[in-house]
Backbone bond lengths (Angstrom), bond angles and torsions (degrees), N, CA, C in turn:
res aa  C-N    CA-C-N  psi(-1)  N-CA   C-N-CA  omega(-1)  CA-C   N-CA-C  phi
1 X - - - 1.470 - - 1.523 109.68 -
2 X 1.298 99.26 125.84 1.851 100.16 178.16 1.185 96.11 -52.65
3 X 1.463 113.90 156.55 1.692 135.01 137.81 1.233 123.77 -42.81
4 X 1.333 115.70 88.13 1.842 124.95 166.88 1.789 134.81 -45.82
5 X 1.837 94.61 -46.99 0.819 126.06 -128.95 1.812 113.69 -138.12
6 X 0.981 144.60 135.24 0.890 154.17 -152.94 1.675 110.94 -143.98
7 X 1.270 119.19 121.90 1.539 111.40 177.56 1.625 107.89 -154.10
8 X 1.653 100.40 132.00 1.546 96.85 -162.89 1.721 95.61 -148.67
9 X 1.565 107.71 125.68 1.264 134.91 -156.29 1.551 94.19 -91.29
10 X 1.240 132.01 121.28 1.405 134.03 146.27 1.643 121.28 -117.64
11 X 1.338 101.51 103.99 1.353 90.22 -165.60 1.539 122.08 86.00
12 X 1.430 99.53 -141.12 1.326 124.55 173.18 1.478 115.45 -99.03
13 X 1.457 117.34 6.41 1.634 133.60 -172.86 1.773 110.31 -116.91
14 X 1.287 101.21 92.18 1.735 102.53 167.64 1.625 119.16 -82.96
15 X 1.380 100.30 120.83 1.638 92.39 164.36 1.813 112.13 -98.46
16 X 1.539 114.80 138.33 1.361 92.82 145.42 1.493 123.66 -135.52
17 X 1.109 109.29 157.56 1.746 110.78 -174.95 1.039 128.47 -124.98
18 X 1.191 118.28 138.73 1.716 110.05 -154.13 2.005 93.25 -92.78
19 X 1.335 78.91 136.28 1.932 79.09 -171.59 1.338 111.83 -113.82
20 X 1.101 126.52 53.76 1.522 127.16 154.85 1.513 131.50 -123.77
21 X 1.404 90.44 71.26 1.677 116.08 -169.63 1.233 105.68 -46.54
22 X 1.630 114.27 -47.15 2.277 102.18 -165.59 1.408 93.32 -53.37
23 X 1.488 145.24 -39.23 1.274 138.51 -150.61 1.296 104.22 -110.39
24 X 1.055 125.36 11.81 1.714 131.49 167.13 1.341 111.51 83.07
25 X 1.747 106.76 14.95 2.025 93.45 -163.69 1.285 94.27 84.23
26 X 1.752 143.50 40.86 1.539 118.74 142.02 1.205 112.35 -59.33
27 X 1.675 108.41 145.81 1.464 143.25 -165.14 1.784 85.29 -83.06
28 X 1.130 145.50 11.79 1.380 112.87 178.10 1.835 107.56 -68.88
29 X 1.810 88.90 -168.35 1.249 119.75 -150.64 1.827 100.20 -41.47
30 X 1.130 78.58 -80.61 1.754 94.52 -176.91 1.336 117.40 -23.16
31 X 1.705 118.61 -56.84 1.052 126.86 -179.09 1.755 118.66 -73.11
32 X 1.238 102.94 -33.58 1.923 105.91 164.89 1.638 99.37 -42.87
33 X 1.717 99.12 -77.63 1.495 119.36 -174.84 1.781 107.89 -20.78
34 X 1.741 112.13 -57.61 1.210 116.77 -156.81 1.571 94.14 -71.82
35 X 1.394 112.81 -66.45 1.680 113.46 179.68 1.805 112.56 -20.47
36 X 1.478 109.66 -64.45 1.142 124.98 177.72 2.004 124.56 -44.91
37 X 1.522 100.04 -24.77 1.505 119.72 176.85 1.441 109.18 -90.24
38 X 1.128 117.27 -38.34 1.477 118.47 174.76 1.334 136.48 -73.23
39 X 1.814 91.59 -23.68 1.363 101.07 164.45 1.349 136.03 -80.45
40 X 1.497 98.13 -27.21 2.002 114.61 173.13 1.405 101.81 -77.40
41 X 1.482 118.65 -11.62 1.566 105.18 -167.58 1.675 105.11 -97.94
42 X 1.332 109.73 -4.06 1.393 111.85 -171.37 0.971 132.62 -49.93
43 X 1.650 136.80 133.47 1.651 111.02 -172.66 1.423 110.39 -90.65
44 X 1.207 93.41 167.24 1.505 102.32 -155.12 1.602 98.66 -92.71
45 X 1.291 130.02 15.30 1.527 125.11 160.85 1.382 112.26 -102.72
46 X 0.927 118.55 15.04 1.730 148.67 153.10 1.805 127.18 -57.00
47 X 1.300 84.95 80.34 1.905 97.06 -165.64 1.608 104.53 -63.58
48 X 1.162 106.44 -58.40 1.285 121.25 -166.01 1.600 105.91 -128.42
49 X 1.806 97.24 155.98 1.509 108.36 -169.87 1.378 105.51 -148.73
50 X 1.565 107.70 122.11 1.736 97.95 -164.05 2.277 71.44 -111.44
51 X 1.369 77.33 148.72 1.569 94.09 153.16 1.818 126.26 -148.45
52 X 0.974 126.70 152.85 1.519 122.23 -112.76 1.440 90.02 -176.19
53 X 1.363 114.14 159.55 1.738 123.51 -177.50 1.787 114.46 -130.76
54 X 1.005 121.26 108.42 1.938 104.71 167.98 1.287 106.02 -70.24
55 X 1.649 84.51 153.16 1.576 106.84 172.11 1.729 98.54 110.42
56 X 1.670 84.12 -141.90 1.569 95.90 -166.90 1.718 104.57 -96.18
57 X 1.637 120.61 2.27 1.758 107.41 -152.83 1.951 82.86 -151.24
58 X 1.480 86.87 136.20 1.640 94.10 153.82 1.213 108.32 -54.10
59 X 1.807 126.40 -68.17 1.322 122.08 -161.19 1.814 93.53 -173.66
60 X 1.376 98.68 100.40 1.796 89.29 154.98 1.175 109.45 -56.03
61 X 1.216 157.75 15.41 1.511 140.43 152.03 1.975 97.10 90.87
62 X 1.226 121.64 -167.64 1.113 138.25 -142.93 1.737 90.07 -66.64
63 X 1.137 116.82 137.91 1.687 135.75 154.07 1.493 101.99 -45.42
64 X 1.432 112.93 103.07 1.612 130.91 -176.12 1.495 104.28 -61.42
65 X 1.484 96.95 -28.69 1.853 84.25 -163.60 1.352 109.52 -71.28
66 X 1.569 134.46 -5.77 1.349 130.85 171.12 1.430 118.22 -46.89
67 X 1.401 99.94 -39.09 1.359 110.08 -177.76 1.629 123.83 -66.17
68 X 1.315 118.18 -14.45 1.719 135.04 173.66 1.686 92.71 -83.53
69 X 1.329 133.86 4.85 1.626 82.34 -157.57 2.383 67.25 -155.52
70 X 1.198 111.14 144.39 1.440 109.52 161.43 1.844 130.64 -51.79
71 X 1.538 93.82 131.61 1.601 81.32 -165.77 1.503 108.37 -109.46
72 X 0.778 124.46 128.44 1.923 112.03 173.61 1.419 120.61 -74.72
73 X 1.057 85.56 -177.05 1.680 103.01 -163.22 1.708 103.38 -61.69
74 X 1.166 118.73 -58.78 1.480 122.24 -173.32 1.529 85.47 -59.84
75 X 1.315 145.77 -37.43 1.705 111.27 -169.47 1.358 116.59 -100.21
76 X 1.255 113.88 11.47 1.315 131.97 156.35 1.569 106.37 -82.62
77 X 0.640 106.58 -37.01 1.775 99.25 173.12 1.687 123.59 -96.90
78 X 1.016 95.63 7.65 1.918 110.81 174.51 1.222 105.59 -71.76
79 X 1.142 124.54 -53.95 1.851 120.53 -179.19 1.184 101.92 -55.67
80 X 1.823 121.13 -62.81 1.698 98.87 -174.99 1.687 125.38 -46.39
81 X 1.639 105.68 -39.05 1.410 107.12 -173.93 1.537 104.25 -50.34
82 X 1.481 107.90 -70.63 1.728 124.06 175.09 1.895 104.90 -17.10
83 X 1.022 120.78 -53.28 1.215 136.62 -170.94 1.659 112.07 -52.93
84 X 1.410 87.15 -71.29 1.858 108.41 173.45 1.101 119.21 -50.38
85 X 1.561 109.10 -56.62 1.798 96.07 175.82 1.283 116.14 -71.60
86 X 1.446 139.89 -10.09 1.981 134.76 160.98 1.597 87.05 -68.94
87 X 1.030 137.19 -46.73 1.173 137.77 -153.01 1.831 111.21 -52.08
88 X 2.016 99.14 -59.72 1.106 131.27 -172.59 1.738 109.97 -86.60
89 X 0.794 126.51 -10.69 1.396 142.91 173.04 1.561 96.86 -43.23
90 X 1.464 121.17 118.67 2.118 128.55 -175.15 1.890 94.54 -58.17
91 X 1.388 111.81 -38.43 1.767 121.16 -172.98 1.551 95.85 -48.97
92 X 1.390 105.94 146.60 1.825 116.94 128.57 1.271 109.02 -59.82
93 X 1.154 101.18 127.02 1.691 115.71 166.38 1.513 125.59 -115.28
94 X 1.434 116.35 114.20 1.243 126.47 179.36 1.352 119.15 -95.49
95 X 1.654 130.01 92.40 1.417 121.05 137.07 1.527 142.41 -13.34
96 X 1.560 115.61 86.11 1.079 109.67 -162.13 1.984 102.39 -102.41
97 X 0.826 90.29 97.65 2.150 104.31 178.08 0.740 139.61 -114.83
98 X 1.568 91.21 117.65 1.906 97.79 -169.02 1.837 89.29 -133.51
99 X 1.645 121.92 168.35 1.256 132.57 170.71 1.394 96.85 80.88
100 X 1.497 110.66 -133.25 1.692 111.88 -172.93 1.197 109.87 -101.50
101 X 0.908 132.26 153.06 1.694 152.35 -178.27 1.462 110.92 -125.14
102 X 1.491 140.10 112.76 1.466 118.32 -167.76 1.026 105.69 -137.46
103 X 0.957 149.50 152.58 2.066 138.54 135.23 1.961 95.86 76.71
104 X 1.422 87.25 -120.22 1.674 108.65 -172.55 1.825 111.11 -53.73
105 X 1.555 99.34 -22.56 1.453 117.10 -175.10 1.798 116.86 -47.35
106 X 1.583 80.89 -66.81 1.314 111.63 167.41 1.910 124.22 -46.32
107 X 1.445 94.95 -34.18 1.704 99.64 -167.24 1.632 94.13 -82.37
108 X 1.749 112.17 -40.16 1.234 118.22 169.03 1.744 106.23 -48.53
109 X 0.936 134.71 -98.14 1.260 131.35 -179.64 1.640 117.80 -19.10
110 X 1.559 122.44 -42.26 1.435 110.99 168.75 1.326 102.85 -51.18
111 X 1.275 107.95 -49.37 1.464 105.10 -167.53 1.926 144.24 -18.39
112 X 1.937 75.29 -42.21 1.023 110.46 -165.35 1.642 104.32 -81.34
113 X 1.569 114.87 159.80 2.003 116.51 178.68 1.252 92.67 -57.83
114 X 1.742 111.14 -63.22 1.145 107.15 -162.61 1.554 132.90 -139.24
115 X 1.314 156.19 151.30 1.346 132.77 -126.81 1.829 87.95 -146.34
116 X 1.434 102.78 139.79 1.769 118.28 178.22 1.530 111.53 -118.31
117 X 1.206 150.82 125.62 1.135 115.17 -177.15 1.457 99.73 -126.66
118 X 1.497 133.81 175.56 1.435 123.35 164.23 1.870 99.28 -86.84
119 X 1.644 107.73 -179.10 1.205 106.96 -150.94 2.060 86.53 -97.95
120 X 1.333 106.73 -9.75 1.807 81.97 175.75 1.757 107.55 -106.77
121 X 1.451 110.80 23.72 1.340 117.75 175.40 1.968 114.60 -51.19
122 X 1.068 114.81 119.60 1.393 111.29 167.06 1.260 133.33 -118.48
123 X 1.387 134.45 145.53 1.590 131.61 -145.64 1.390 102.70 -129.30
124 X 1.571 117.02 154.98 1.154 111.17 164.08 1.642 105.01 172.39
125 X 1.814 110.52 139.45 1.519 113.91 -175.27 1.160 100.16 -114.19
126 X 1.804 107.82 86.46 1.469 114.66 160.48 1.691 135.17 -34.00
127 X 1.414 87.70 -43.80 1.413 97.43 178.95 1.828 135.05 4.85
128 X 1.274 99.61 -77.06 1.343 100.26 -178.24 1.658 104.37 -54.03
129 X 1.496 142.27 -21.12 1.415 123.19 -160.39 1.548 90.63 -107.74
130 X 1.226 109.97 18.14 1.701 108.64 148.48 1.339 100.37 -120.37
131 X 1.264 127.66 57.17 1.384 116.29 170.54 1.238 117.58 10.16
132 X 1.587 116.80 77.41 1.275 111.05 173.05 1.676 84.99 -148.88
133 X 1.623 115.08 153.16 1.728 105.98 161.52 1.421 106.08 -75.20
134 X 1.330 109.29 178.44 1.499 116.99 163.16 1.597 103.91 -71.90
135 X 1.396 100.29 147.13 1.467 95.34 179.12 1.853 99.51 -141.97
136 X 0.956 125.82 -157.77 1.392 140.00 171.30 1.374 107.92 74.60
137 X 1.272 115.29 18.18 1.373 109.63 167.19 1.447 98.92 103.56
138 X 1.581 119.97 -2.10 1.314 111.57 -179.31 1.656 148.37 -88.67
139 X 1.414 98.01 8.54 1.184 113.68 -178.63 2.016 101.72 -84.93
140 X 1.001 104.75 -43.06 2.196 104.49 -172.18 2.128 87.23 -73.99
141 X 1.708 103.98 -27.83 1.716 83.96 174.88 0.776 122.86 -42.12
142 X 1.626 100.77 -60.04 1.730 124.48 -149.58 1.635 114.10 -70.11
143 X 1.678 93.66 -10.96 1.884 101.31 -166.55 1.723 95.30 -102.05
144 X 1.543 102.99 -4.06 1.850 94.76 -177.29 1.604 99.11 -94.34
145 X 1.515 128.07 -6.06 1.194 133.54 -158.02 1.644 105.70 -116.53
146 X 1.751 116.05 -29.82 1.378 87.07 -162.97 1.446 55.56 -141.03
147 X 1.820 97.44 179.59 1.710 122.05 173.17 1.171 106.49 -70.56
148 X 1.060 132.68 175.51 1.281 150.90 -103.07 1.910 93.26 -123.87
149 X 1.549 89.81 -64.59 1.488 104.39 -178.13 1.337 116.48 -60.19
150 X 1.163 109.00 -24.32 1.774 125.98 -168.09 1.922 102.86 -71.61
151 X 1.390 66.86 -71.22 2.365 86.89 172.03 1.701 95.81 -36.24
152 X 1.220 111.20 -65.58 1.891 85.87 -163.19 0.966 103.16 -100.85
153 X 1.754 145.69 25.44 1.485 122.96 123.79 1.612 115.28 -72.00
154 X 1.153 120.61 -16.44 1.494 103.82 178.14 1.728 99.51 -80.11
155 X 1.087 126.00 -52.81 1.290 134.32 -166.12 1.559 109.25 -59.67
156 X 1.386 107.31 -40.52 1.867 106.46 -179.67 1.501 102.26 -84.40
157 X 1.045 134.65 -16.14 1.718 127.09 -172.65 1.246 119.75 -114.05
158 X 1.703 106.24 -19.38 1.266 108.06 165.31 1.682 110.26 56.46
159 X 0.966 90.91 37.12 2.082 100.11 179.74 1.688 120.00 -94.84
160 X 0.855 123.49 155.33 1.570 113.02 -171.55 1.409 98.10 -78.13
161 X 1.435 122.46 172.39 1.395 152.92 -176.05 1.184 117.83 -147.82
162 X 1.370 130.33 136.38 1.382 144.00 130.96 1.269 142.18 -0.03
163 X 1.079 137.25 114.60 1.800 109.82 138.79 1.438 137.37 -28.33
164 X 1.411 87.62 -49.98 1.617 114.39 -179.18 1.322 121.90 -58.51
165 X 1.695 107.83 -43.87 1.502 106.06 -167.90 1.923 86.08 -101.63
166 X 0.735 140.99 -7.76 1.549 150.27 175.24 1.422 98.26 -57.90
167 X 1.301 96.80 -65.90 1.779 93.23 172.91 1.860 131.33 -82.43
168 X 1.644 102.44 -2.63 1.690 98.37 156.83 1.461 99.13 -80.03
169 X 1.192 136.49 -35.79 1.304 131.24 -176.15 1.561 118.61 -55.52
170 X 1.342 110.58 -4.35 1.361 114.56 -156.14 1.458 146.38 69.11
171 X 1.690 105.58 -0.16 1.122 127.69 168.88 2.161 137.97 -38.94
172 X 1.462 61.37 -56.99 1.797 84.95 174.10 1.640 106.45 -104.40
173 X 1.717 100.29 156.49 1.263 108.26 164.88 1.434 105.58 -87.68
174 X 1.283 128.95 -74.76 0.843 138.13 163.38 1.916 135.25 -85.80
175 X 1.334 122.22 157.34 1.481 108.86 176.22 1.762 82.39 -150.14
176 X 1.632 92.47 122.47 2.121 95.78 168.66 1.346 90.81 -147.93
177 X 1.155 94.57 158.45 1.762 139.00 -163.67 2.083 98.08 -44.17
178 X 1.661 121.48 133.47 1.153 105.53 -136.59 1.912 98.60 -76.86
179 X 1.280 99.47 -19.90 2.002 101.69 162.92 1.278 108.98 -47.92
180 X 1.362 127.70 -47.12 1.991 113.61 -164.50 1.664 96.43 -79.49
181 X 1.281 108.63 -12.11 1.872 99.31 -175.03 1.494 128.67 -31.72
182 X 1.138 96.50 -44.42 2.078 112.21 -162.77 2.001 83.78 -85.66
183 X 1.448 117.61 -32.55 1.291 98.93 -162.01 1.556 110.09 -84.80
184 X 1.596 103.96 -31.42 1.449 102.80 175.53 1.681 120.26 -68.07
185 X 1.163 107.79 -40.97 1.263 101.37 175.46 1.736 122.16 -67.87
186 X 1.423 98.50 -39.28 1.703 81.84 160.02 1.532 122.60 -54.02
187 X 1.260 120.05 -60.61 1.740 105.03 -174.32 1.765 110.58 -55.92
188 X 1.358 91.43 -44.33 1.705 75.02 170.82 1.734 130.90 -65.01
189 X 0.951 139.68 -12.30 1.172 161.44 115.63 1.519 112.01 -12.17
190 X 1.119 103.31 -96.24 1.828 124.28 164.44 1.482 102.74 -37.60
191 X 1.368 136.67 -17.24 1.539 121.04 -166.91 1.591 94.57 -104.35
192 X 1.944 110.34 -36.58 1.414 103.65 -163.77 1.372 100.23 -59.74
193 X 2.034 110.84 -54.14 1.221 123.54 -174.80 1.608 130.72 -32.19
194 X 1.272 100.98 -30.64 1.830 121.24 171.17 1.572 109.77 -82.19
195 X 1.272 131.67 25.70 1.325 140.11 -167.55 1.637 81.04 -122.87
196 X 1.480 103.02 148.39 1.846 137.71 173.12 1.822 85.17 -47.83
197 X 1.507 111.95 122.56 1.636 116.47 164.05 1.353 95.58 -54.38
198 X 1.499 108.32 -73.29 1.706 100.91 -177.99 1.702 133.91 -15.18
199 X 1.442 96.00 -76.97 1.278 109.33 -179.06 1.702 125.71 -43.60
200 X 1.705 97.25 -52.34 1.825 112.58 170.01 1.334 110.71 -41.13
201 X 1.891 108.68 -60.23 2.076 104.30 175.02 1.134 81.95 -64.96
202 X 1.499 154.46 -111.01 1.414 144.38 -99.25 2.158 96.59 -61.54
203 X 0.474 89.22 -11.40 1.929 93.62 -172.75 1.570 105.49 -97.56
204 X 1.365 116.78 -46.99 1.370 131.91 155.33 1.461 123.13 -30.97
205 X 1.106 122.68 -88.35 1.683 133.20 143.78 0.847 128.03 -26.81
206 X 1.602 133.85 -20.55 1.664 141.89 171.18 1.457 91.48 -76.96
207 X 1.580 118.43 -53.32 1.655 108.87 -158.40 1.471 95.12 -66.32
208 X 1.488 125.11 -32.85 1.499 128.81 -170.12 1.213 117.88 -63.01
209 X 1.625 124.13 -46.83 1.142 130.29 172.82 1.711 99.27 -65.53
210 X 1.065 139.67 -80.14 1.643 121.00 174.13 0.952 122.35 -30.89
211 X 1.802 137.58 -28.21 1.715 111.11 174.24 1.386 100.42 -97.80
212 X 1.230 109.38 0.37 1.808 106.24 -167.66 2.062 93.27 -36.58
213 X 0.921 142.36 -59.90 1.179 151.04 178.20 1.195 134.22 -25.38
214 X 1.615 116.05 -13.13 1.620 138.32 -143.21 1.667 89.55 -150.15
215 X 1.587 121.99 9.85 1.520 97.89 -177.02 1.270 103.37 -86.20
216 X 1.362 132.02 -30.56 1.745 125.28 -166.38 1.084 114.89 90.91
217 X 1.503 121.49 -175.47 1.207 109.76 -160.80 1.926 98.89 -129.28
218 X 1.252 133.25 115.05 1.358 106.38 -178.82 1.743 137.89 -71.40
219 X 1.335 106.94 -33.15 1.233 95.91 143.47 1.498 133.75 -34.45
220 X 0.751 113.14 -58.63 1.861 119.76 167.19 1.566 114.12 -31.70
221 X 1.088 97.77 -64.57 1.818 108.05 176.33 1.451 112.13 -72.50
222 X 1.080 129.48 -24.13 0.907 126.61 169.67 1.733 117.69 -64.14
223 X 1.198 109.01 -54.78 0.958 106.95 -171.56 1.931 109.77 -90.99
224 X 1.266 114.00 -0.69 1.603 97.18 158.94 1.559 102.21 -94.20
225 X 1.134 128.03 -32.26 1.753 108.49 154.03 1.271 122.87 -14.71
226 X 1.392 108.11 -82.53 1.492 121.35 177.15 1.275 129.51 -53.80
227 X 1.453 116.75 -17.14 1.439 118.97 -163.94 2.095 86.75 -95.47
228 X 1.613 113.61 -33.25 1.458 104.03 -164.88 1.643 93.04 -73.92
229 X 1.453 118.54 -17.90 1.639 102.89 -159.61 1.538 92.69 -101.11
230 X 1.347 135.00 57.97 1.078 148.59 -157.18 1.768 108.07 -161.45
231 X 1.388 97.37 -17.14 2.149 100.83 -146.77 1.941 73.22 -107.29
232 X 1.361 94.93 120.16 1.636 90.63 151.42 1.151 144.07 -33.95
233 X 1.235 118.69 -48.24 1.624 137.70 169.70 1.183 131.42 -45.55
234 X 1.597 98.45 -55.69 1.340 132.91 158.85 1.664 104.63 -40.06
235 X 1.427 124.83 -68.24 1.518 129.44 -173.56 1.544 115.10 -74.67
236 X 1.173 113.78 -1.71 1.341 107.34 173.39 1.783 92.64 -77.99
237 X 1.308 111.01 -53.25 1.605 132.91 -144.63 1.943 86.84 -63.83
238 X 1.370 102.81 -43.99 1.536 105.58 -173.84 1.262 103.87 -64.94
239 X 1.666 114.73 -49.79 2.130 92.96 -172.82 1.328 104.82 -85.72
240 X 1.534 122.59 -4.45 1.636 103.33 157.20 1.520 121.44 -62.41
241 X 1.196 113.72 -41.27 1.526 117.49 172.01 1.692 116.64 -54.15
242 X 1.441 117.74 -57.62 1.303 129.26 166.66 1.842 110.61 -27.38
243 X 1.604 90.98 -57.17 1.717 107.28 -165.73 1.964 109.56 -48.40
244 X 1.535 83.47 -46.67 1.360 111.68 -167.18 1.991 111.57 -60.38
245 X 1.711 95.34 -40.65 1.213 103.32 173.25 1.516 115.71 -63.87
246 X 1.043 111.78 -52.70 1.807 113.40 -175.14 0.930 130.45 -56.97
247 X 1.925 107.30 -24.62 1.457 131.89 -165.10 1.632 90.54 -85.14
248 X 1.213 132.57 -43.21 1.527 135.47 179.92 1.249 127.61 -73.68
249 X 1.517 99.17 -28.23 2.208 120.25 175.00 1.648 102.92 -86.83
250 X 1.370 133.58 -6.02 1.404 113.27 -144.86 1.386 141.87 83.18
251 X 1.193 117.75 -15.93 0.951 135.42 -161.42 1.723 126.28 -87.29
């Protein structure tokens, strides 16, 4: 399996970065898989955890080509896993986003405590114009992160977003200019990391035990995944989307 993934310990501050720039950071298999290994392997003197994308994109979101070819059940359920373990990770975890943010991108980033973005960062949950629902656990995310009304206009229209309005939404903590990115998130990093280990998990686990309620169920997503990439309608809507992409990349 190629190298996805990149992870580098300073201290008490882990970064990791998803390293498959030609494809913007697609969420496929390999790279779920790897995300998912790095996170169970983490050491546990590991305060904080920024994760972050090379290249030009946090993460176009899920590897499109799944959608050409039948997917099974276990890789229908890889995004939720991917999700859970950033989720469950003892660290603060900081979303560091800059470039595109898309689909699975986005659920990745709920994932996260807390989210940085640069200021020409742009968002968006294509989803529905691949006839597919949101899945990976990201619909109870998206409703623990933004209001209510917001979550299913982004989710039913699948329209792009902001930095800007990302953070009236309440999304982001912060959004600065995409040069201070690497610098802000280090001190912020470096500031959480200088916080009582104790206290950070004991504060950690408080917010956990309160959303424990909002995680979903993965089976569930899994299987309305599978049931839309099954529905005719659904696959027209997906290789119209596909068509649409290539026609705009060159491709």
């Amino acid at each position: 399996m190629a190298v996805m993934i990149q992870l580098e310990v300073v201290g008490s501050v882990a970064t990791l970065r998803l390293d498959d720039p030609a494809r913007l950071n697609a969420l496929g298999t390999d790279m779920l898989g790897a995300i998912i290994d790095a996170c169970d392997a983490l050491a546990s003197e590991v305060r904080v955890l920024v994760v972050a994308g090379v290249g030009r994109a946090f993460t176009a979101g899920a590897d499109l080509a799944v959608f050409e070819r039948h997917l099974s059940a276990a890789e229908a359920d890889l995004g939720w896993r991917m999700a859970d373990a950033v989720e469950s990770v003892a660290a603060i975890t900081i979303a560091q986003i800059h470039g595109a943010c898309v689909g699975g991108g986005v659920v990745l980033a709920a994932a996260c405590d807390l989210r940085v973005a640069a200021l020409d960062t742009y968002f968006s949950i294509p989803e529905i114009d691949l006839g597919i629902p949101l899945a990976w656990g990201g619909i109870p995310r998206l409703l623990r992160e933004f209001p209510p009304a917001v979550a299913r206009d982004l989710v039913l229209t699948g329209r792009q977003f902001s930095a800007s309005e990302a953070t009236g939404f309440g999304f982001l903590n912060a959004v600065v200019p995409a040069e201070e990115l690497d610098q802000h998130v280090r001190e912020y990093a470096a500031g959480l990391a200088a916080k009582p280990a104790a206290v950070l998990a004991a504060n950690k686990r408080g917010f956990a035990a309160a959303l424990a309620a909002t995680r979903g169920r993965p089976w569930e997503d899994a299987h309305r995944l599978l049931e839309a990439l099954s529905d005719p309608e659904s696959r027209e809507a997906a290789s119209a989307y596909l068509a649409r992409l290539r026609s705009r990349d060159g491709g």
